[in-house]
C-alpha positions as CSV (number, residue, x, y, z in Angstrom):
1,X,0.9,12.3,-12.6
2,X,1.9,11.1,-9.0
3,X,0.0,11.5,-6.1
4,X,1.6,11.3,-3.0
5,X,-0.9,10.9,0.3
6,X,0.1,10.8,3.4
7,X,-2.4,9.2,6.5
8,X,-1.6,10.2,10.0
9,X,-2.6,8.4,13.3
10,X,-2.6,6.8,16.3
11,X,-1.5,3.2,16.4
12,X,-5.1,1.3,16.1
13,X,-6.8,4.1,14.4
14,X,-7.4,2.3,10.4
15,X,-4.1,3.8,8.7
16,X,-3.8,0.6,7.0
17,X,-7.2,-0.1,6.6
18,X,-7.2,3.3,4.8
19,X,-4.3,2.6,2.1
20,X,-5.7,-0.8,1.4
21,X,-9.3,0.8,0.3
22,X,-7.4,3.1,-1.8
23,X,-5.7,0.6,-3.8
24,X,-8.5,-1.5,-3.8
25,X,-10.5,1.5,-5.1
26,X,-7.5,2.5,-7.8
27,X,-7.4,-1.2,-8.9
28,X,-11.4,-0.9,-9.6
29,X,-10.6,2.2,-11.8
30,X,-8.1,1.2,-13.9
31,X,-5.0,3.7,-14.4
32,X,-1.3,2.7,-15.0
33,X,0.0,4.5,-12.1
34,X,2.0,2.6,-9.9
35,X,0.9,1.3,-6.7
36,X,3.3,1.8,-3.8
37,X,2.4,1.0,0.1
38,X,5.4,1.8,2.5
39,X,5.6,0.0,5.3
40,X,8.1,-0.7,8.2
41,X,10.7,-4.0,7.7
42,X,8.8,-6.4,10.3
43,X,5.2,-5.5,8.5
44,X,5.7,-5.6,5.0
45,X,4.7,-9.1,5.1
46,X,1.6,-8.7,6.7
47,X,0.8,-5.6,4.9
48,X,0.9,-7.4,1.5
49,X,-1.4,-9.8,3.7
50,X,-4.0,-7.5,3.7
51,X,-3.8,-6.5,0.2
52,X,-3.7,-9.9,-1.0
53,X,-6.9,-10.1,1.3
54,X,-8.6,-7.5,0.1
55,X,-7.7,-7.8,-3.5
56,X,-7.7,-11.1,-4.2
57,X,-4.1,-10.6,-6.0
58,X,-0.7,-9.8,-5.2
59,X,0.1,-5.9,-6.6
60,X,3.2,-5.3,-7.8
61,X,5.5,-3.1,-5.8
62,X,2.9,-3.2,-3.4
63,X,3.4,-3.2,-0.5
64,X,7.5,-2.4,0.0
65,X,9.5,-2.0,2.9
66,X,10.6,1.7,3.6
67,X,14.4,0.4,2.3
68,X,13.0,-0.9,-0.6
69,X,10.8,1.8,-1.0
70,X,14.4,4.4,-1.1
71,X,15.3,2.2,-4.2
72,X,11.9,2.2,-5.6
73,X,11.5,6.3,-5.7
């Protein structure tokens, strides 16, 4: 089943940090859930930065701009 998490904070305070370990962490488990990081027009790039850094691999769907993201769900 989905899972919907939401992380709150501060600009500075490791939101993104936060969502990368998580699908870093759901990659390392396995699963066929989809893996969906929403982020603002002018960031998706360099949020799919640091999952590519992280990962090693570019995710699909992962990350998607918050327009996209309305098309997605």
């Amino acid at each position: 089943m989905a899972q919907v998490q939401f992380i709150l904070g501060r600009s500075g305070t490791s939101e993104t940090q936060q969502c990368v370990h998580a699908i870093c962490d759901a990659l390392v488990a396995g699963g066929d859930e989809p893996l969906i990081l929403p982020a603002p027009e002018q960031a998706a790039y360099q949020a799919a930065r640091y999952v590519f850094d992280a990962t090693g691999a570019f995710i699909c769907r992962s990350p998607v701009s918050f327009g996209d993201f309305v098309e997605v769900v």
